[in-house]
C-alpha positions as CSV (number, residue, x, y, z in Angstrom):
1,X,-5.7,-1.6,13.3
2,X,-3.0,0.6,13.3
3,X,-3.0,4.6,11.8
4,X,-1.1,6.8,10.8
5,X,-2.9,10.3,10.4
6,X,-6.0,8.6,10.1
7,X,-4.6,6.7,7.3
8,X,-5.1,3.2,8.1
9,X,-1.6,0.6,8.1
10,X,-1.4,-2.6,6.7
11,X,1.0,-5.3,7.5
12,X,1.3,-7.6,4.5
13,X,3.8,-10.4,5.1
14,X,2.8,-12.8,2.2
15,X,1.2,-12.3,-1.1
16,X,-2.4,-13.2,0.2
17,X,-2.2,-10.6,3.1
18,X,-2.4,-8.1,0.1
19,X,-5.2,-9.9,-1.6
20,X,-7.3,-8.8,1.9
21,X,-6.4,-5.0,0.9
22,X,-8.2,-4.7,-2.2
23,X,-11.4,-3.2,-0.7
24,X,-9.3,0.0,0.2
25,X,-8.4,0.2,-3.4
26,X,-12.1,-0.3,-4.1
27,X,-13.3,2.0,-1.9
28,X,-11.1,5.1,-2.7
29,X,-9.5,4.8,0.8
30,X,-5.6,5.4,1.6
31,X,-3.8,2.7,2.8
32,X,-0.5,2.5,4.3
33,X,1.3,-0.5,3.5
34,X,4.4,-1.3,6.2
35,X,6.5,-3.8,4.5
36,X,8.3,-4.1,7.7
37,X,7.1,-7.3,8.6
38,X,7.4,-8.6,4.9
39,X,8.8,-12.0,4.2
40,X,11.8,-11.0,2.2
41,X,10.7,-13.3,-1.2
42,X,7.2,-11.9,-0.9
43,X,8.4,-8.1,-1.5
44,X,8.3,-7.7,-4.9
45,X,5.2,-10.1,-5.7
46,X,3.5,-7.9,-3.1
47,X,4.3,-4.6,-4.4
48,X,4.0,-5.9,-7.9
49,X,0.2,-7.4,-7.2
50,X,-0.8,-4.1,-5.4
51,X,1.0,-1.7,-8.4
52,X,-1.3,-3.4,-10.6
53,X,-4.3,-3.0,-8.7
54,X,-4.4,0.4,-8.4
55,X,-3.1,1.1,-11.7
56,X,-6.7,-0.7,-12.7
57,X,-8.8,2.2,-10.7
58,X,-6.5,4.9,-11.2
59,X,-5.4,5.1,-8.0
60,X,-1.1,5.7,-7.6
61,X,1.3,3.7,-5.1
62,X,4.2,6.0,-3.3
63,X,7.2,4.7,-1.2
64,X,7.2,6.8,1.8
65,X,10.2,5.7,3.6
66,X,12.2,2.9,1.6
67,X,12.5,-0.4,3.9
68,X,9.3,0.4,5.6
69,X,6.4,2.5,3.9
70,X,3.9,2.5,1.2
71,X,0.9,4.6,0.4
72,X,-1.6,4.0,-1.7
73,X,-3.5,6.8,-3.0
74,X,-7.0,7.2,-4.5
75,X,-6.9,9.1,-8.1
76,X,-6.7,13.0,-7.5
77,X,-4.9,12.7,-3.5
78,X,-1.8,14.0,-3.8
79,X,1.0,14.0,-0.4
80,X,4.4,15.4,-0.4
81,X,7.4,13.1,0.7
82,X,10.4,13.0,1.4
83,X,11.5,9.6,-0.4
């Protein structure tokens, strides 16, 4: 598995790749999501499936760098960024 800063990265290309990244949420770990390899009509369903998750736990989603990057962050972790 790829990192980024000791921040793992995901590569979700359909909506079930992003069911498998729930235990981050769980756990209170960042994730980076690369959407890079996305299927184009999975996008939205992805983003909008993991919004909701950690909206549930308190957690926050950021886009680091629109057409590539995600981060999901436990509650209280805060990053800067340039998006």
């Amino acid at each position: 598995m790829d990192a980024i800063d000791g921040i793992k990265v995901v590569y979700p290309e359909i909506l079930d790749d992003a069911r498998d990244y729930l235990s981050y949420i769980r756990k209170d770990e960042p994730v980076i999501i690369s959407i890079e390899q996305c299927q184009e009509d999975e996008l939205d369903k992805i983003i909008a499936f993991l919004s909701g998750a950690v909206e549930m736990v308190g957690a926050k989603i950021t886009l680091l760098e629109k057409g590539k990057y995600y981060i999901i962050l436990p509650e209280g972790v805060e990053i800067e960024t340039d998006a």
